[in-house]
Backbone as ProteinMPNN parsed JSONL, in Angstrom:
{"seq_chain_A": "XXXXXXXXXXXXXXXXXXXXXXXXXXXXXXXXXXXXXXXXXXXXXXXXXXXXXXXXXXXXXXXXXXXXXXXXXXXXXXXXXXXXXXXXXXXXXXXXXXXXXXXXXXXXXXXXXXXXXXXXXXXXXXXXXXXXXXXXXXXXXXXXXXXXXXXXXXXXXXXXXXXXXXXXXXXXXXXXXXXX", "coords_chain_A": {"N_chain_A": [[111.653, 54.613, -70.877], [111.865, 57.188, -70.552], [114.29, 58.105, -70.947], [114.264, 57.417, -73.943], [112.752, 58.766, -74.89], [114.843, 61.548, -74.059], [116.643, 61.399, -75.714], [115.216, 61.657, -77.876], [114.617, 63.793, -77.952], [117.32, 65.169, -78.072], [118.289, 64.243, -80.248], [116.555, 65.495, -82.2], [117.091, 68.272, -81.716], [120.156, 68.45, -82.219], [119.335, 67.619, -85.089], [117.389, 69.345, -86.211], [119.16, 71.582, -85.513], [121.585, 73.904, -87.393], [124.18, 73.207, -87.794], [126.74, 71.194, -89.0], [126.157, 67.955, -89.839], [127.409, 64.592, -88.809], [128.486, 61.857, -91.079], [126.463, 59.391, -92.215], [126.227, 56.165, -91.22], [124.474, 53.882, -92.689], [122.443, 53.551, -95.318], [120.23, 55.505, -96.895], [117.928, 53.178, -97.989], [118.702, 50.86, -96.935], [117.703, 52.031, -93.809], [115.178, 52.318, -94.278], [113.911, 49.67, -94.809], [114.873, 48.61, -92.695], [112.895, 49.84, -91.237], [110.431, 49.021, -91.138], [110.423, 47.066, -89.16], [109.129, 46.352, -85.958], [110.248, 46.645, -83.821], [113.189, 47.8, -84.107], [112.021, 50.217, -84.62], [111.607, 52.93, -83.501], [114.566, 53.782, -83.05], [115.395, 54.21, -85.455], [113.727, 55.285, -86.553], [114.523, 57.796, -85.934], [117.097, 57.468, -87.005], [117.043, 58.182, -89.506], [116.065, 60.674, -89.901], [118.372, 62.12, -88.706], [119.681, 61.445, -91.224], [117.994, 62.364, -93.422], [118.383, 65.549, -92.576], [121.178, 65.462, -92.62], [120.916, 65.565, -95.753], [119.647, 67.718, -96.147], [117.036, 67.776, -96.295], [114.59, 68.832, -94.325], [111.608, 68.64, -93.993], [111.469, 66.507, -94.492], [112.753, 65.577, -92.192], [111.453, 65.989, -89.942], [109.246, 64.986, -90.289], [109.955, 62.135, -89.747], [111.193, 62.498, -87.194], [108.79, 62.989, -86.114], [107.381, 61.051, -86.15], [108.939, 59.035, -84.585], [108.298, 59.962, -82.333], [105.618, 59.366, -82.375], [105.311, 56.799, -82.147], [106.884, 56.704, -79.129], [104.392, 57.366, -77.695], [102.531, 55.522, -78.44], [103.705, 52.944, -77.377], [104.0, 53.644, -74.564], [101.085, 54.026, -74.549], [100.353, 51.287, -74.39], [98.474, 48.271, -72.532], [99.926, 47.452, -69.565], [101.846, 43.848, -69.418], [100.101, 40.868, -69.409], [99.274, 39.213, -65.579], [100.902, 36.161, -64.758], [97.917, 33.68, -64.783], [96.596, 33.321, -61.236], [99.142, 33.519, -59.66], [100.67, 34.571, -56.735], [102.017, 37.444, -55.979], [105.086, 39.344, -54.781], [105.839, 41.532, -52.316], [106.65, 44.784, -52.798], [108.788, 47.421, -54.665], [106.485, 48.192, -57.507], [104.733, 46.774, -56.327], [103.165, 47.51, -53.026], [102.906, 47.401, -49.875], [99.717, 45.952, -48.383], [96.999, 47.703, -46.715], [96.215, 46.53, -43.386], [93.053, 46.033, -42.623], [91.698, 44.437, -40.644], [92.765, 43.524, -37.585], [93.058, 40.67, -35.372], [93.98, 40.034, -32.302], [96.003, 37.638, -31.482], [95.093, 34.781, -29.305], [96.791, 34.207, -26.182], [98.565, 31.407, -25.314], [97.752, 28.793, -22.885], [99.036, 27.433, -21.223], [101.925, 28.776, -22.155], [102.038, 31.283, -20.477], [101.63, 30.76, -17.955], [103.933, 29.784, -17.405], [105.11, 32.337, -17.484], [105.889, 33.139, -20.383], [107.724, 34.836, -22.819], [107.885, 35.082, -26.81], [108.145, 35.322, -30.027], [106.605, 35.066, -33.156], [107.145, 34.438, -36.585], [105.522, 34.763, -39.547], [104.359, 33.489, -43.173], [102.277, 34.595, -45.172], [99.622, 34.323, -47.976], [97.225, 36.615, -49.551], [94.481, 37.114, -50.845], [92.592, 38.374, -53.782], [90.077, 40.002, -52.524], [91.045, 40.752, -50.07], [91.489, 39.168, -48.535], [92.969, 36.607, -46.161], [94.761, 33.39, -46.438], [96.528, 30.537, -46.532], [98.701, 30.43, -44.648], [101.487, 30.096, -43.222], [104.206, 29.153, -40.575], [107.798, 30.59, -40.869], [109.417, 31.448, -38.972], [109.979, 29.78, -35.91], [108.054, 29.799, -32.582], [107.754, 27.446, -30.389], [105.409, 27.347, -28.287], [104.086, 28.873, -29.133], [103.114, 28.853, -31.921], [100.815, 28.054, -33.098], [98.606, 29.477, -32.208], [99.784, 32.044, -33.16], [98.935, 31.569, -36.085], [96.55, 31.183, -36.176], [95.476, 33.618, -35.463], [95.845, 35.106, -37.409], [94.82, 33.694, -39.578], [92.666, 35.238, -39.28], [92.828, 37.832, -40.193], [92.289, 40.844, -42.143], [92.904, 42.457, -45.387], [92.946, 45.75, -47.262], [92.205, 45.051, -50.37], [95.15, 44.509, -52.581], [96.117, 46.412, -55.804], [97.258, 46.732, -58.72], [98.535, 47.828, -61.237], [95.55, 48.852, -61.507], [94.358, 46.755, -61.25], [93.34, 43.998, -59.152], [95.633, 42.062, -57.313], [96.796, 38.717, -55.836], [98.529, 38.922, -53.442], [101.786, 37.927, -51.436], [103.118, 37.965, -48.248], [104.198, 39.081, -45.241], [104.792, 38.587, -41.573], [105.267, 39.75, -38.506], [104.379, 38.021, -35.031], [103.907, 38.846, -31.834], [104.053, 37.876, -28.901], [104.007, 38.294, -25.223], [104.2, 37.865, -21.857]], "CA_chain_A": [[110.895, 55.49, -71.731], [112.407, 58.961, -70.152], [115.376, 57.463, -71.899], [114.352, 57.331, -75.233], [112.58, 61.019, -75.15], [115.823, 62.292, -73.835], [117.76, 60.45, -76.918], [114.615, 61.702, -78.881], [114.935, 65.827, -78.117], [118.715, 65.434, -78.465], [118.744, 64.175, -81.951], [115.735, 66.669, -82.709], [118.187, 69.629, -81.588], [120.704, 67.751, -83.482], [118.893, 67.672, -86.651], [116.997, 71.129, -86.561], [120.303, 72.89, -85.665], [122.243, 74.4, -88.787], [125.623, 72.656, -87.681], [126.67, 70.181, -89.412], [125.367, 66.538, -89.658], [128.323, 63.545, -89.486], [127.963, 61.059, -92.054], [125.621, 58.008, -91.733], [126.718, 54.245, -91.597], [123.43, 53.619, -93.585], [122.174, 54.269, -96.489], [118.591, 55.584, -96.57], [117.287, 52.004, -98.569], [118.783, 50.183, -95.406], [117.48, 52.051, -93.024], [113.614, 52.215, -94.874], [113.6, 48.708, -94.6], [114.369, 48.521, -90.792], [111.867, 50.854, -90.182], [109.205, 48.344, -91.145], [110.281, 46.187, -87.982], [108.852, 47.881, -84.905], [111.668, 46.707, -82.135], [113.389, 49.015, -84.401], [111.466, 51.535, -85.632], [112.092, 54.239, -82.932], [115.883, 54.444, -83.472], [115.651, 53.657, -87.433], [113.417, 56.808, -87.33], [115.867, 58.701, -85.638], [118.573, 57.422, -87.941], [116.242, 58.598, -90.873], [115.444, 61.68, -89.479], [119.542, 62.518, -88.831], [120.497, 61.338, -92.558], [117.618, 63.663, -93.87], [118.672, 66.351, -92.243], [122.064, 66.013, -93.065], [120.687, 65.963, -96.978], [118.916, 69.319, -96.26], [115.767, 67.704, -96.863], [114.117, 69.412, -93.828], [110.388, 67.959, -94.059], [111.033, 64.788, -94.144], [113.735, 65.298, -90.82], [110.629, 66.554, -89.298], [108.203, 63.705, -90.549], [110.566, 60.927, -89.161], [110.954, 63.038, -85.811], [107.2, 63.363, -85.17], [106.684, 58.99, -86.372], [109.589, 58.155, -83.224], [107.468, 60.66, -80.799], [104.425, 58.665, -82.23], [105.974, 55.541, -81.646], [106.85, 56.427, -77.928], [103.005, 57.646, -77.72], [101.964, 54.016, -78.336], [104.45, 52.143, -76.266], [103.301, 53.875, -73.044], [99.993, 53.472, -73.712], [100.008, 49.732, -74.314], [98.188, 48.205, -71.463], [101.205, 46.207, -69.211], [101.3, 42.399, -69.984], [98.995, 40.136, -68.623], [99.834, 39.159, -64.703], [100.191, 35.193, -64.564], [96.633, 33.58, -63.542], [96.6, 32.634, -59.725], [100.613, 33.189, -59.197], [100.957, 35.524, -55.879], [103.193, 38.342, -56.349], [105.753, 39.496, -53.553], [105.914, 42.956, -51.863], [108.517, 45.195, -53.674], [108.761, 47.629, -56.437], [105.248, 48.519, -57.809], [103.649, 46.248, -55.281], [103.006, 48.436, -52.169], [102.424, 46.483, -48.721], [98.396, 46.448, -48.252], [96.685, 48.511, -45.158], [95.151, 45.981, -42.877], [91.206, 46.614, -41.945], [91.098, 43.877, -39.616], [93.332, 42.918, -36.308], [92.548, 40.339, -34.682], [95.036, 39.672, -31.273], [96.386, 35.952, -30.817], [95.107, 34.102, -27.445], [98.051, 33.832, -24.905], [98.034, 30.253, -24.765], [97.607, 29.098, -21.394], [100.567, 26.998, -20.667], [102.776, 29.824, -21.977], [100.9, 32.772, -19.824], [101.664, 29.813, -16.342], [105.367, 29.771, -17.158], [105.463, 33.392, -18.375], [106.873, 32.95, -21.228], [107.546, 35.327, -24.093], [108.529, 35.276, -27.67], [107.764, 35.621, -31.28], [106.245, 33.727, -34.048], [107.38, 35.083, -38.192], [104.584, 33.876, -40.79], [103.955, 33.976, -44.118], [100.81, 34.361, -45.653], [98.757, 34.752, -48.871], [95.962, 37.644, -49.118], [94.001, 37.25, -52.215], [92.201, 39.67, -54.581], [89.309, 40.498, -51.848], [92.245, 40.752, -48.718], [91.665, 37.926, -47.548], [94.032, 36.059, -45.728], [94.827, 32.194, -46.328], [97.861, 29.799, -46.323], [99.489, 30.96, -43.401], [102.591, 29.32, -42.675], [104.983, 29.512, -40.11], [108.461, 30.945, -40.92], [109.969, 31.415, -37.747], [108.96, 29.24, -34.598], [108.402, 30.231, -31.383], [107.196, 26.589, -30.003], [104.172, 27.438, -27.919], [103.098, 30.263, -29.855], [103.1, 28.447, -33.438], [99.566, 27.312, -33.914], [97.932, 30.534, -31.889], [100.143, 33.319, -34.223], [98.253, 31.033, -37.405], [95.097, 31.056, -35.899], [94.577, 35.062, -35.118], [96.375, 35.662, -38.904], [93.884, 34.084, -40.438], [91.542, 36.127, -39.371], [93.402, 39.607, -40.636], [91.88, 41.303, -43.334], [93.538, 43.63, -45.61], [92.642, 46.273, -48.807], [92.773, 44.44, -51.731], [96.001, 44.97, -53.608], [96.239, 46.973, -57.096], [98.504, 46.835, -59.913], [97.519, 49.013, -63.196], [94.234, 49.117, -61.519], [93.879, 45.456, -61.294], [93.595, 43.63, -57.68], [96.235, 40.9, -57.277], [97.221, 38.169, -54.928], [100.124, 38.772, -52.638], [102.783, 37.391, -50.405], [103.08, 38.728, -46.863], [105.096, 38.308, -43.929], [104.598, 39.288, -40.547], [105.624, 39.103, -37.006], [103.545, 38.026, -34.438], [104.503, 39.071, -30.87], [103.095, 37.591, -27.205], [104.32, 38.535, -24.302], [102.823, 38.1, -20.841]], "C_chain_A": [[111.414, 56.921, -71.615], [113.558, 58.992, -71.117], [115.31, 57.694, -73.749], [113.716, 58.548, -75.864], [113.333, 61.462, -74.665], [116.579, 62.546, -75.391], [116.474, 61.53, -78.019], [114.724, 63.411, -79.065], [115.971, 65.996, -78.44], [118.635, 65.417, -79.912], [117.586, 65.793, -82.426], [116.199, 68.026, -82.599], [118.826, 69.582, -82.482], [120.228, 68.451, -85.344], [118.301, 68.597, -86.883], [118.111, 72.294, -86.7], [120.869, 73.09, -87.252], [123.638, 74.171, -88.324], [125.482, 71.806, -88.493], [126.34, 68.784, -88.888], [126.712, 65.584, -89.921], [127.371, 63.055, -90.399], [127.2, 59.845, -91.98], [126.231, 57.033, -92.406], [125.47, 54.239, -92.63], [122.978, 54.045, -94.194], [120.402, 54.423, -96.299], [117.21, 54.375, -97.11], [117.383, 51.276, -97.02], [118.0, 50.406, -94.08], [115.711, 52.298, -93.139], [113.252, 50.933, -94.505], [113.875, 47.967, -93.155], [113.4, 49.008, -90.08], [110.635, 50.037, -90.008], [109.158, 47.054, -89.962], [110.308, 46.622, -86.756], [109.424, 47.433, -83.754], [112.52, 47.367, -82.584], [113.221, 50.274, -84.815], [111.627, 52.613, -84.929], [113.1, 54.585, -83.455], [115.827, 54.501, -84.895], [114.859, 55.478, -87.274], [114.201, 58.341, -87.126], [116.597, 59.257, -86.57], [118.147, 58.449, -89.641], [116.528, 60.168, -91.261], [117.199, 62.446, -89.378], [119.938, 62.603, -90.631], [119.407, 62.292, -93.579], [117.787, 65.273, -93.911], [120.349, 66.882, -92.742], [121.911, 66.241, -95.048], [120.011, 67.073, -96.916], [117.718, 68.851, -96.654], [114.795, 67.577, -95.155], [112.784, 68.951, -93.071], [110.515, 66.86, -93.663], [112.063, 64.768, -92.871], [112.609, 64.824, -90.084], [109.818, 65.676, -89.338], [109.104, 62.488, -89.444], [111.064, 61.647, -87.074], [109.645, 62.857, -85.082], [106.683, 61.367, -85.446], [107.558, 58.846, -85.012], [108.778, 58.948, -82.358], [106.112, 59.612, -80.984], [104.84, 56.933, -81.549], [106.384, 55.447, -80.014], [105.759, 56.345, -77.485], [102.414, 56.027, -77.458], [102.74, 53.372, -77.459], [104.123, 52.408, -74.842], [102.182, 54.063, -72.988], [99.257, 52.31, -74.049], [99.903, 49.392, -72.814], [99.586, 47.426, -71.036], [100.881, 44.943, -69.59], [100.538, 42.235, -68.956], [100.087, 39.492, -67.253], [99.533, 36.992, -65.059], [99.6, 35.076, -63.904], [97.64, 32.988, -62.221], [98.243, 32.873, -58.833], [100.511, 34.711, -58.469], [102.345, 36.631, -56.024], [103.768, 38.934, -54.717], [105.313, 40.845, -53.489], [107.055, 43.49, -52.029], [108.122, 45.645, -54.6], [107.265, 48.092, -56.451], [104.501, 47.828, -57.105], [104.045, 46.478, -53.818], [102.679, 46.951, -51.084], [100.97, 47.246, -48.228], [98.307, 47.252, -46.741], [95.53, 47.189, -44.641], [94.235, 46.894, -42.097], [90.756, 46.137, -41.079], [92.35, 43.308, -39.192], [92.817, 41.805, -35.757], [94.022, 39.762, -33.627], [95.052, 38.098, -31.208], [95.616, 35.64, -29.553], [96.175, 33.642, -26.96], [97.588, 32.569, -24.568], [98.278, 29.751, -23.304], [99.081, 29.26, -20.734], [101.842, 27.963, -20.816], [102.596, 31.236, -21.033], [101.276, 32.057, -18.028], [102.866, 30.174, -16.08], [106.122, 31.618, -17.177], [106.384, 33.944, -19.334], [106.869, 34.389, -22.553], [108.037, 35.154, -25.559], [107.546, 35.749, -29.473], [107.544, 34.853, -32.238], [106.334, 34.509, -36.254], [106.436, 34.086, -39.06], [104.463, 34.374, -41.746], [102.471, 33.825, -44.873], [99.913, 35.009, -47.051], [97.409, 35.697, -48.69], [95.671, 38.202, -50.489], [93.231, 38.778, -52.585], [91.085, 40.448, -53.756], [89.683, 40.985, -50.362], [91.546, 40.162, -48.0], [92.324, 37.105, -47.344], [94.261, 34.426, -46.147], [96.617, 32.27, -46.565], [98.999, 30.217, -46.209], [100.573, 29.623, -43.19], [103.639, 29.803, -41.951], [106.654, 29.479, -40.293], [109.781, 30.691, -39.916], [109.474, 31.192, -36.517], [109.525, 29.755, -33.653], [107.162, 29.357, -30.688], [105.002, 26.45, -29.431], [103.137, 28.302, -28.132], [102.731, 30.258, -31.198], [101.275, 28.687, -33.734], [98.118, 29.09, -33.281], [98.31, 32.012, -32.858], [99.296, 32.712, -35.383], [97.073, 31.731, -36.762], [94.444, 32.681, -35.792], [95.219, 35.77, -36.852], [95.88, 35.49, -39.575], [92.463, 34.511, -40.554], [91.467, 37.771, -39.744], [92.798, 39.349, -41.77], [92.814, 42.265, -43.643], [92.816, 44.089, -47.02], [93.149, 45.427, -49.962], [94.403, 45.248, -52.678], [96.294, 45.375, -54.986], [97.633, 47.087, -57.216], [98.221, 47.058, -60.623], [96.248, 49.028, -62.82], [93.485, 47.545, -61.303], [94.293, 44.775, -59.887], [94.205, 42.318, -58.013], [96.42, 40.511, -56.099], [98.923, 38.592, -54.6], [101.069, 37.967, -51.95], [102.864, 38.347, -49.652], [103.865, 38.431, -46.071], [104.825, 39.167, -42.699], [105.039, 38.709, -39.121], [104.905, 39.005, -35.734], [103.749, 38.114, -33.231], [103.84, 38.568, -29.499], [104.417, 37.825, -25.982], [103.543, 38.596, -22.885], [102.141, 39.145, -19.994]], "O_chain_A": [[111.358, 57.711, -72.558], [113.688, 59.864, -71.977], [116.201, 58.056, -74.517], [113.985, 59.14, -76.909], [112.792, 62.531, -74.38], [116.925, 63.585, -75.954], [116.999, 62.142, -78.949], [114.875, 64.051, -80.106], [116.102, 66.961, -79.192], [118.862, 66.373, -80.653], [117.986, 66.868, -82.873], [115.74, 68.898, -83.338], [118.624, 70.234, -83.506], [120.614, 69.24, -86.206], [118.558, 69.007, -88.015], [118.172, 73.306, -87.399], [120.485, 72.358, -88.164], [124.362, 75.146, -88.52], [124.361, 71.47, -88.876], [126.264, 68.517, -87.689], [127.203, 65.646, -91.048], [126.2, 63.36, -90.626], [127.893, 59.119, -91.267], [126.631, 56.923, -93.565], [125.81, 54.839, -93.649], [122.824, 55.246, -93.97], [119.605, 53.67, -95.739], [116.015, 54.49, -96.839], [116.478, 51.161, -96.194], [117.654, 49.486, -93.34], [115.051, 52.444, -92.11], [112.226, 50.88, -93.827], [113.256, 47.024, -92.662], [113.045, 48.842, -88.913], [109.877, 50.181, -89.049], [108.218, 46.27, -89.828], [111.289, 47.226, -86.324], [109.044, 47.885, -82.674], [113.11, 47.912, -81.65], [113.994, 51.139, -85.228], [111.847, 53.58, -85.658], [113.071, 55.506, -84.271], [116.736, 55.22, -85.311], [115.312, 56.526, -87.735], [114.366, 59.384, -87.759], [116.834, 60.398, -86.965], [118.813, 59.084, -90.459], [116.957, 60.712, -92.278], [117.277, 63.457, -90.077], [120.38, 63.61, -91.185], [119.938, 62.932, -94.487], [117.492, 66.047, -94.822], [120.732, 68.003, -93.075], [122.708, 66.983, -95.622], [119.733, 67.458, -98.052], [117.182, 69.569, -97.498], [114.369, 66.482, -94.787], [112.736, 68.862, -91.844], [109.931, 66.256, -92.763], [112.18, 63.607, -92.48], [112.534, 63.685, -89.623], [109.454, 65.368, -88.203], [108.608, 62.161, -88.366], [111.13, 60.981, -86.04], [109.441, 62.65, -83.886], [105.775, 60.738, -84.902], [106.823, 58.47, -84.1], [108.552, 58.3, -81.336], [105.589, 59.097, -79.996], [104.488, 56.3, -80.553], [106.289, 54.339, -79.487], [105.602, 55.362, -76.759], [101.97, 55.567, -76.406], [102.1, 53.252, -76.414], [103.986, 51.498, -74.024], [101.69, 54.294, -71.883], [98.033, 52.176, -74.059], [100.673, 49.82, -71.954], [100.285, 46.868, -71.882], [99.768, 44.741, -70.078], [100.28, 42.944, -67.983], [101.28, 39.269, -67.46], [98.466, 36.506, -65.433], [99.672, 35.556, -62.773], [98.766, 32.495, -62.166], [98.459, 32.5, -57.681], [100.346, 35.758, -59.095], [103.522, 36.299, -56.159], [103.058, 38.955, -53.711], [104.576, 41.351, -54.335], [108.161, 43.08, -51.674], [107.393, 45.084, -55.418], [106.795, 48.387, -55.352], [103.331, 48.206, -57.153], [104.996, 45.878, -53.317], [102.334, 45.825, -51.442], [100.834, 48.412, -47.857], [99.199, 47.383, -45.903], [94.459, 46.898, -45.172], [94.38, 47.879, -41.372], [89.795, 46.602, -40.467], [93.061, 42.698, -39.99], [91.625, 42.058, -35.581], [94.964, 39.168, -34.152], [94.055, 37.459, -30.872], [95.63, 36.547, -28.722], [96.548, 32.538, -27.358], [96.619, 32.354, -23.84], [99.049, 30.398, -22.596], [99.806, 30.107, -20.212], [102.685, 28.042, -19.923], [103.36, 32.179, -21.241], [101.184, 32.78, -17.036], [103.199, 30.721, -15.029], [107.283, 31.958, -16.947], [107.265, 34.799, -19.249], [105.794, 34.728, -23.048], [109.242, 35.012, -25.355], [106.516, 36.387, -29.69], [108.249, 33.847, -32.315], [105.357, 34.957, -36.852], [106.619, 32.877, -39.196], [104.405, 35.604, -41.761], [101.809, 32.791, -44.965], [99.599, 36.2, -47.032], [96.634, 35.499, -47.754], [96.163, 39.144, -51.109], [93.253, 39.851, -51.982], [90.969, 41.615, -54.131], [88.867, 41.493, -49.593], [91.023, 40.537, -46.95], [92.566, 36.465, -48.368], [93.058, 34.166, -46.125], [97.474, 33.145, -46.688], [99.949, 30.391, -46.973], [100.299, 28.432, -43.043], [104.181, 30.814, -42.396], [107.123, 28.404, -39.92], [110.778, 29.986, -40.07], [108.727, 31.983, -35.941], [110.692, 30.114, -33.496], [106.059, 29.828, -30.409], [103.987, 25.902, -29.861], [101.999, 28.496, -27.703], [102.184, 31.213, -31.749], [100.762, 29.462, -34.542], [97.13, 29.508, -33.887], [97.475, 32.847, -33.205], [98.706, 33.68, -35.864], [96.825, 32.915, -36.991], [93.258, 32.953, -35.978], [94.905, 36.895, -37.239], [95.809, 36.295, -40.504], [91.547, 34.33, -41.357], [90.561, 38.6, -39.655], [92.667, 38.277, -42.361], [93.472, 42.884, -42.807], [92.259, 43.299, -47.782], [94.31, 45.231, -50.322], [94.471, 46.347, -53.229], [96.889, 44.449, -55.538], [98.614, 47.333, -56.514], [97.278, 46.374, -61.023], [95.501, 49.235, -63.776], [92.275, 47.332, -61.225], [95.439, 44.939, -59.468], [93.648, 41.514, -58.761], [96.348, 41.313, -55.168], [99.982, 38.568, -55.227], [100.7, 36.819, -52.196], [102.743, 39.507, -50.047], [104.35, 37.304, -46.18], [104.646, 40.378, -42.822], [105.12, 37.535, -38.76], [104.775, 40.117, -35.222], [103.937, 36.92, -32.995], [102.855, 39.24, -29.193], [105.586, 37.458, -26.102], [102.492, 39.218, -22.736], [101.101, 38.871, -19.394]]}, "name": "protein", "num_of_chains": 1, "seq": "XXXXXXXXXXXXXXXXXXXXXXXXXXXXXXXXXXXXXXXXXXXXXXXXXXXXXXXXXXXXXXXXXXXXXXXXXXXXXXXXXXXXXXXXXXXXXXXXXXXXXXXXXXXXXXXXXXXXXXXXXXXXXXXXXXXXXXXXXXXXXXXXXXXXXXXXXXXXXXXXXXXXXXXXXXXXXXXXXXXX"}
């Protein structure tokens, strides 16, 4: 969109200045009847708006200048599309990694805590529209610490996640650490 109001002040310099205007590929019938299809109607009004200008007909530059500004006007403030239902979206890009509200620490299972063992357990996990945690799965094992990293993960809470204002399901990943 920055893009096409860059493109859109240029030509509007363009076509207000008192330099000359090249000549247009299209004829002003051609490019009337593109205008009525609105995946082209920005540039078409452009094109309009140049080949008026180079006829000295002033007004109407100015008319077809102020329809492509209207035309960006609407495009940014069409709501975004619709998110598909129920399909979890990753972390990345416009989706921020939530702030968890709730910790809860693993239990050092025994038998690892006898031998003193340490390591690490990588899970992934869903955290729907109210941040709440479900279907936790483990990623990366770390044998005697599998089923205890699940068990204290799904008890994390986190802020619901927004997108345009709308709370979606995520994807998560996290690393779960014991040491004795």
């Amino acid at each position: 969109m920055k893009r096409a109001l860059s493109s859109l002040c240029a030509f509007a310099l363009l076509i207000l200045s008192s330099g000359p205007i090249a000549a247009q590929r299209s004829t002003e019938s051609d490019l009337l009847r593109q205008l009525q299809q609105s995946s082209t109607a920005f540039a078409v009004s452009l094109d309009l708006a140049t080949l008026y200008r180079g006829q000295g007909r002033t007004d109407d530059a100015i008319r077809m200048l102020e329809r492509a500004l209207n035309i960006l006007r609407s495009e940014q403030s069409k709501p975004p599309p619709p998110l598909p239902p129920g399909v979890p979206l990753r972390i990345g890009g416009d989706i921020k990694p939530p702030r968890k509200t709730k910790n809860v620490d693993p239990i050092y299972p025994d038998s690892a805590l006898a031998a003193q063992l340490s390591g690490a357990v990588k899970v992934e996990f869903t955290i729907d529209t109210t941040g709440k945690v479900g279907n936790v799965r483990v990623l990366q094992s770390s044998p005697p610490f599998d089923e205890a990293a699940v068990q204290a993960v799904e008890q994390w809470r986190y802020e619901p996640t927004l997108l345009n204002g709308i709370a979606v399901r995520i994807i998560a990943t996290a690393v779960v650490r014991f040491s004795p």
